[in-house]
Steps between C-alpha positions, in 0.01 A plus 500: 500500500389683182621173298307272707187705469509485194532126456209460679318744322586326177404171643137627625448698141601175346248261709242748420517466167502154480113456516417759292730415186372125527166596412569730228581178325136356627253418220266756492251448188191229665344315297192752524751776334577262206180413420380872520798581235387237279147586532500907471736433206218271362173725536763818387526295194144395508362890539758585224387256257121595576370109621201418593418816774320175749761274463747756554324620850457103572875457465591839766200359765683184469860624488439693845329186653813320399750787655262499795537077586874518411580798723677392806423820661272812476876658368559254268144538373517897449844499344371211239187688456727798377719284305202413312399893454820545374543236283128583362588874444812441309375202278209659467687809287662230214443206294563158643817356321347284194211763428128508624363215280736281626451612848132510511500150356655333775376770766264235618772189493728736676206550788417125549892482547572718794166400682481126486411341841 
């Protein structure tokens, strides 16, 4: 009796599990949390590097609005809105790789990139 208990004990444990290992392996970054990595690591670099103050509070009103249409949920739009915090915060505290002339040259090119139509 014991041994068929706990056969079917294993069995139920195992069917249980089932759903919730198969979407561990689910993608979970949206394309709303990839463009808010890109784009806090972009105005971290930009407040850094000391760019233009407008064009730097252009690019953050615009990097939201983009999080905000790309969001598939209200979720997805709060956890790319913090990706974006965090990614400013930490970029924010070191030089973008190639040095600030280099980065504030192509800050612009690098904005007309991410937000073309």
């Amino acid at each position: 009796m014991k041994k068929t208990f706990l056969i079917y004990f294993t069995l139920a444990a195992l069917m249980l599990a089932v759903p919730a290992g198969g979407q561990i392996l689910k993608e979970t970054e949206t394309e709303a949390i990839k463009t808010a990595a890109l784009a806090g690591e972009l105005a971290g670099g930009g407040f850094y590097c000391k760019v233009d103050e407008d064009a730097l509070n252009d690019f953050i009103t615009l990097a939201y609005a983009r999080i905000a249409i790309e969001a598939v949920d209200k979720v997805d739009r709060v956890v790319a809105q913090l990706e974006f915090s965090n990614n400013y915060s930490a970029w924010s505290a070191r030089a973008p790789k190639g040095g600030c002339t280099m980065f504030s040259a192509g800050f612009e090119k690098k904005f007309e990139e991410i937000y073309k139509p």
